[in-house]
Short mmCIF file of the C-alpha atoms (twelve columns), coordinates in Angstrom:
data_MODEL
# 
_entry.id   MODEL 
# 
loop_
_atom_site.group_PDB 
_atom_site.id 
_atom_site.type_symbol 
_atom_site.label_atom_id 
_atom_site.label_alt_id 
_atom_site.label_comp_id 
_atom_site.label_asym_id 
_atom_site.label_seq_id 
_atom_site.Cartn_x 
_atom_site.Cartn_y 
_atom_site.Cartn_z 
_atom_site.pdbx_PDB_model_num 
ATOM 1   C CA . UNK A 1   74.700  25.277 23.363 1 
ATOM 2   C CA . UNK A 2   73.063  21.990 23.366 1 
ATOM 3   C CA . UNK A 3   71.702  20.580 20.122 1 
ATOM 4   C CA . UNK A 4   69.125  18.166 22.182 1 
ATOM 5   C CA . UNK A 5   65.883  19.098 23.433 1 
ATOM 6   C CA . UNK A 6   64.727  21.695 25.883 1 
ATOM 7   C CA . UNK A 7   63.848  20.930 29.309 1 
ATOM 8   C CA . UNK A 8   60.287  21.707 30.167 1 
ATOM 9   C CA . UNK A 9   59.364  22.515 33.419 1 
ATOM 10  C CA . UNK A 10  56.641  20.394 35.374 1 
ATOM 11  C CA . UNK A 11  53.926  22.701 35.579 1 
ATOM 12  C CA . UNK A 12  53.954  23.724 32.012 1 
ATOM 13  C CA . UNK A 13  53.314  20.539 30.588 1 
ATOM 14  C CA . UNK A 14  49.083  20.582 30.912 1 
ATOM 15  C CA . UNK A 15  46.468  20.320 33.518 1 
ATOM 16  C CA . UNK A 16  46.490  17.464 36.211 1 
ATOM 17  C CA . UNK A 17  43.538  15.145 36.413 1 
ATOM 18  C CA . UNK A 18  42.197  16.918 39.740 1 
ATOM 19  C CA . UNK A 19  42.530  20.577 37.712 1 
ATOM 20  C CA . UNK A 20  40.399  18.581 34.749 1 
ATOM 21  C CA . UNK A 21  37.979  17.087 37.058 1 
ATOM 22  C CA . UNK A 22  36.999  20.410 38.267 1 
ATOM 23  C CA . UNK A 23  36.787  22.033 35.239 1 
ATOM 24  C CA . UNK A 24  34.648  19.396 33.797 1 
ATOM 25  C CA . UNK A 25  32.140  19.540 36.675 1 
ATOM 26  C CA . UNK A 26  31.817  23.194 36.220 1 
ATOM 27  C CA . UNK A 27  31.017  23.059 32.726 1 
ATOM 28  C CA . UNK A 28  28.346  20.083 33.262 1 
ATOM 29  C CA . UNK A 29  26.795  22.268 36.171 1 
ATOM 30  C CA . UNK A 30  26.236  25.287 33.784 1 
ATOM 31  C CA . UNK A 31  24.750  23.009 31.412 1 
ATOM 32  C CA . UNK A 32  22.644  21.882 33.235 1 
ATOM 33  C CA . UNK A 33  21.905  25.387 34.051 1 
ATOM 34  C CA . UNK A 34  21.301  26.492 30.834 1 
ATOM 35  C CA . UNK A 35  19.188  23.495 29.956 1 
ATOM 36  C CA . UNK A 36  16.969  23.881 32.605 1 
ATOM 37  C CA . UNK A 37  16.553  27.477 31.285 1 
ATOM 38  C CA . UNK A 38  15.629  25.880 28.238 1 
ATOM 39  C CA . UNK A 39  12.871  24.245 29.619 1 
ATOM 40  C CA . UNK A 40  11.390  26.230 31.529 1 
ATOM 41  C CA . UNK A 41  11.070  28.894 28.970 1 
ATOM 42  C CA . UNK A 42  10.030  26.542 26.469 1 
ATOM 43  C CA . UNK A 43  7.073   25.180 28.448 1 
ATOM 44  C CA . UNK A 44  6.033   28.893 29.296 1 
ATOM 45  C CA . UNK A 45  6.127   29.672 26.058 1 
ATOM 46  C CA . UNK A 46  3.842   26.579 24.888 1 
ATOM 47  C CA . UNK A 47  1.516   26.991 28.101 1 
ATOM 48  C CA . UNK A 48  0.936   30.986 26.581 1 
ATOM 49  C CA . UNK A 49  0.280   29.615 23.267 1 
ATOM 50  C CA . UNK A 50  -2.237  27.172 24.371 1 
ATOM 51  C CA . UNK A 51  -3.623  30.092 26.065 1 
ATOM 52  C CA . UNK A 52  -4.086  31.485 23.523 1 
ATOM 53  C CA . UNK A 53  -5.836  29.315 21.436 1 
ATOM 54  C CA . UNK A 54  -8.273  28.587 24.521 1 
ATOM 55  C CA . UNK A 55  -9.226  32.149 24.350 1 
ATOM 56  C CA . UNK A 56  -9.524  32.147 20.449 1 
ATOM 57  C CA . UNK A 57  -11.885 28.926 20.339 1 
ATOM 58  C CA . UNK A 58  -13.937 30.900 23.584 1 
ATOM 59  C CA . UNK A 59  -14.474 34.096 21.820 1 
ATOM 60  C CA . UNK A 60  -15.858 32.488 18.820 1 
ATOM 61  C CA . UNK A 61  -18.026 30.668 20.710 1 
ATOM 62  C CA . UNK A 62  -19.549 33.011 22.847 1 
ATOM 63  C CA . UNK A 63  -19.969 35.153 19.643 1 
ATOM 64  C CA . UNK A 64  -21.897 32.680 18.342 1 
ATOM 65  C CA . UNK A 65  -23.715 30.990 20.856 1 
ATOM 66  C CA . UNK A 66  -24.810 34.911 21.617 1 
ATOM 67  C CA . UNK A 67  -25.743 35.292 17.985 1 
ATOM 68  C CA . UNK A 68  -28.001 31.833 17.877 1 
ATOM 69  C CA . UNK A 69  -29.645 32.995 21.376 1 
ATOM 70  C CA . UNK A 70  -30.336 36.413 20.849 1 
ATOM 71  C CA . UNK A 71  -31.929 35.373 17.105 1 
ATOM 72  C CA . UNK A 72  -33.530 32.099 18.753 1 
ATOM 73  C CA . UNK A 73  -37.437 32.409 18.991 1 
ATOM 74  C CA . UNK A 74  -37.764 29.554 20.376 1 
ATOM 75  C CA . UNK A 75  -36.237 26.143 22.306 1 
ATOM 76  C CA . UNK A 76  -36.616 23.233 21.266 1 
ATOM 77  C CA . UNK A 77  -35.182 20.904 24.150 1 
ATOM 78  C CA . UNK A 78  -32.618 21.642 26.853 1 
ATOM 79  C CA . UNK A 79  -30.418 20.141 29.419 1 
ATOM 80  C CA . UNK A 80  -27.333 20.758 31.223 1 
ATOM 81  C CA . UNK A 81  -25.255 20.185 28.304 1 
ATOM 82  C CA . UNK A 82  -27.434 20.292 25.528 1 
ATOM 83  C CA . UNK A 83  -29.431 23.150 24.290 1 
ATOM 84  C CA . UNK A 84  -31.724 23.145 21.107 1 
ATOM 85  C CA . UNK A 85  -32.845 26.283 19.223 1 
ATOM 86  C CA . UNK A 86  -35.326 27.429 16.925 1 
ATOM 87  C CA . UNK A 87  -32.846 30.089 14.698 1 
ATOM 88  C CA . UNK A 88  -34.339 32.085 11.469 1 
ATOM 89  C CA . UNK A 89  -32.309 31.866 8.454  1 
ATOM 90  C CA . UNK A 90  -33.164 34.765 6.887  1 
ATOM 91  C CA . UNK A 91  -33.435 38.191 8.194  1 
ATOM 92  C CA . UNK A 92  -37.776 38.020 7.651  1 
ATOM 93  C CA . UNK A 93  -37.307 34.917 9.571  1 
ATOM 94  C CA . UNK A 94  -39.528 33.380 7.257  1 
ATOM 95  C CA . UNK A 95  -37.465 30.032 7.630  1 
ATOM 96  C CA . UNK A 96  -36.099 28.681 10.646 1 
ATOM 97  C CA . UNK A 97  -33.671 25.754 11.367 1 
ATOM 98  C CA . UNK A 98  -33.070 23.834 14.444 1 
ATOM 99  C CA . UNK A 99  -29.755 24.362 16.110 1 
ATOM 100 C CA . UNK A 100 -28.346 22.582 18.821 1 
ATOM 101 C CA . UNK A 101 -25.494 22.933 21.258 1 
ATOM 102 C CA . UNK A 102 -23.890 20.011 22.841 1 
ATOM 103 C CA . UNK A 103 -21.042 19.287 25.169 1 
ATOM 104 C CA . UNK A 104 -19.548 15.818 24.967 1 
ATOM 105 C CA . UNK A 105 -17.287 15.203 28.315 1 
ATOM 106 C CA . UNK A 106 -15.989 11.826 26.771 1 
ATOM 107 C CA . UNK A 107 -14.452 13.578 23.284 1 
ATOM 108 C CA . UNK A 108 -14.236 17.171 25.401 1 
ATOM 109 C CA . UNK A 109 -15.401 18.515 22.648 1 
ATOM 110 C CA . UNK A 110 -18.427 21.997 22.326 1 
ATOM 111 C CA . UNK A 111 -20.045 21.337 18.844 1 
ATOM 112 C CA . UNK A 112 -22.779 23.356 17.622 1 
ATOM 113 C CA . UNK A 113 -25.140 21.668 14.746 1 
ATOM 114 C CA . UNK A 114 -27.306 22.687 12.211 1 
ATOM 115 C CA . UNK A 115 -28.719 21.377 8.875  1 
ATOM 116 C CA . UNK A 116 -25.630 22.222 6.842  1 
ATOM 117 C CA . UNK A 117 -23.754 19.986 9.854  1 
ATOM 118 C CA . UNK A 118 -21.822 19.729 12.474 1 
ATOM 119 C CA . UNK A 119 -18.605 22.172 13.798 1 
ATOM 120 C CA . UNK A 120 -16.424 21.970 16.974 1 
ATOM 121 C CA . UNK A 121 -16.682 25.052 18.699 1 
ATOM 122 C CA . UNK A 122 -13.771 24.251 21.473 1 
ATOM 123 C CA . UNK A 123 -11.890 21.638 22.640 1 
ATOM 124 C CA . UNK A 124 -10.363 20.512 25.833 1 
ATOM 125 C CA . UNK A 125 -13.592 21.386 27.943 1 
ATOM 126 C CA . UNK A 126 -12.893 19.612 30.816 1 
ATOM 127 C CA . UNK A 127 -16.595 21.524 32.491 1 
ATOM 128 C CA . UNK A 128 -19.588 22.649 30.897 1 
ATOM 129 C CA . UNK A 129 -22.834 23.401 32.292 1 
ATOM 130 C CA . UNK A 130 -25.850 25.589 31.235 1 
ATOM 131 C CA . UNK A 131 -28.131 27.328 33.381 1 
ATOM 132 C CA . UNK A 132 -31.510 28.398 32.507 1 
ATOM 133 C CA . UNK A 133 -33.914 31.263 34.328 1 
ATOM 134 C CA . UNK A 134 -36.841 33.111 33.158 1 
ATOM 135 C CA . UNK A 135 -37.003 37.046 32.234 1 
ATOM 136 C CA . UNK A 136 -36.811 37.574 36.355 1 
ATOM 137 C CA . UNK A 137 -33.961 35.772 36.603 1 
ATOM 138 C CA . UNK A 138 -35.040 32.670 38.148 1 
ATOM 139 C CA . UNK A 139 -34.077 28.971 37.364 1 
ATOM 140 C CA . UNK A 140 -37.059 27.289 35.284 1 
ATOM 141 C CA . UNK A 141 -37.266 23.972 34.029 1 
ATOM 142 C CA . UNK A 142 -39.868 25.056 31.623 1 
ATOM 143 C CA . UNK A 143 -39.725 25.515 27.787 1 
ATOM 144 C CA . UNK A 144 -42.159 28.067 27.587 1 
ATOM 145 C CA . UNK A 145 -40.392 30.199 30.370 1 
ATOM 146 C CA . UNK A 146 -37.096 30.051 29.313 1 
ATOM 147 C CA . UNK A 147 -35.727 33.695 28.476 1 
ATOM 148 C CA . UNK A 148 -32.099 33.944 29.593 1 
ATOM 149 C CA . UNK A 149 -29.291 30.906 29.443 1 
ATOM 150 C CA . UNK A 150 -26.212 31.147 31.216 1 
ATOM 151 C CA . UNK A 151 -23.139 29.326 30.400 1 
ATOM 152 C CA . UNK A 152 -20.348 27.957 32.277 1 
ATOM 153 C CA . UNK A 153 -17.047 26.698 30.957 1 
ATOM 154 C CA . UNK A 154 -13.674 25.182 31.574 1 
ATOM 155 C CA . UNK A 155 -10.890 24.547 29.393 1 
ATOM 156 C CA . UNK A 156 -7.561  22.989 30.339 1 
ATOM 157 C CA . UNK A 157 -4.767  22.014 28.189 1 
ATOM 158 C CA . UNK A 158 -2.267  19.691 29.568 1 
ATOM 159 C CA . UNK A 159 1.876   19.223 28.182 1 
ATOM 160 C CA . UNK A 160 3.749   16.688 29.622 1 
ATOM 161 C CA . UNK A 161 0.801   15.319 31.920 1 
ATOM 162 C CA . UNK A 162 1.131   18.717 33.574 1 
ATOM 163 C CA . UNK A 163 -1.952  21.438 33.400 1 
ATOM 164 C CA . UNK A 164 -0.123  24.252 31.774 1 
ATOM 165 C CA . UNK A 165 -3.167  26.502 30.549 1 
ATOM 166 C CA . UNK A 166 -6.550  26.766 32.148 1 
ATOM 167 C CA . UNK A 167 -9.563  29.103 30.782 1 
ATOM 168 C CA . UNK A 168 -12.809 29.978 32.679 1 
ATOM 169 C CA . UNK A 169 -15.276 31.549 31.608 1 
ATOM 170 C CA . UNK A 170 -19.016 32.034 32.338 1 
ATOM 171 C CA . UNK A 171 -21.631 34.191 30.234 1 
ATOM 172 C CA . UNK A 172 -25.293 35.130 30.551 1 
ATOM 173 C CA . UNK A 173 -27.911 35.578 27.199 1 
ATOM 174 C CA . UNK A 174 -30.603 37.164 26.952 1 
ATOM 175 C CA . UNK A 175 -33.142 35.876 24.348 1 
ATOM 176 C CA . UNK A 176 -34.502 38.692 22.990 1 
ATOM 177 C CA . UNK A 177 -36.756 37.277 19.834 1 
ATOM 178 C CA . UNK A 178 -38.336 34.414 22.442 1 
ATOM 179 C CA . UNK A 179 -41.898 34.516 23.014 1 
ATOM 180 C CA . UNK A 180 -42.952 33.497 26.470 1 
ATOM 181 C CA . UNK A 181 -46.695 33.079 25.554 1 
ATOM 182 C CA . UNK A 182 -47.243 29.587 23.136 1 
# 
């Protein structure tokens, strides 16, 4: 026996640089892969969210706006975006208080004000629109005749300059406490 050192053989030694090349290529491809996974279920995940919220913010106002209109006995001033109501504050509805309901395109903003102030009722309202008909159902432009409001409403929410979320929804009131006679 030899005391010097062993003699390897050639293919035992480690990978050549084509063997490495492959391998390295493969593991950028699943990568890639799996990032892309990422993604994708990230921005679902934030597009359900936003969702979400949309539908929150909607819910509350409808509940509200529905509240203020049924209660309302009597308007004020309205347009296409703006609607002002005459709301008791008490259940005699010995006091009243104006209310008003206004869509801002610029801010994209639903805000509903009263004396105590002002609160944003949704945001991201990319449409709003009110329509207004009397107790047959038809459009009026008159104060006197209004009896039933219907509202129309977009709301999109955008990540990464894409639309991700979009919420539409479109309502009809009844004013129930409105006089038609003045």
């Amino acid at each position: 026996m030899s005391a010097g050192p062993r003699n390897r053989s050639r293919h035992a030694a480690g990978f050549s640089l084509v063997e490495l090349l492959i391998s390295l290529t493969l593991m950028m491809m699943l990568t890639l892969a799996l990032l892309s996974s990422y993604v994708f279920i990230a921005r679902g995940d934030r597009s359900l969210q936003n969702y979400g919220e949309m539908n929150a913010q909607a819910r509350k106002l409808l509940e509200q706006l529905g509240q203020d209109l049924r209660a309302a006995t009597d308007v004020s001033n309205f347009t296409a975006s703006t609607l002002t109501l005459t709301v008791p504050t008490n259940p005699a509805a010995t006091t009243t208080q104006d209310v008003t309901w206004d869509y801002d395109p610029v801010n994209a903003t639903v805000t509903r004000e009263t004396t105590s102030g002002t609160v944003t009722m949704a945001r991201d309202v990319n449409t709003f629109s009110l329509y207004y008909a009397n107790g047959s159902n038809v459009e009026t432009a008159s104060l006197v005749e209004v009896k039933q409001v219907q509202l129309s409403l977009r709301m999109l929410r955008l990540v990464a300059g894409t639309v991700t979320s979009e919420y539409v929804i479109s309502a009809q009131f009844t004013m129930r406490a409105k006089s038609t006679a003045h």
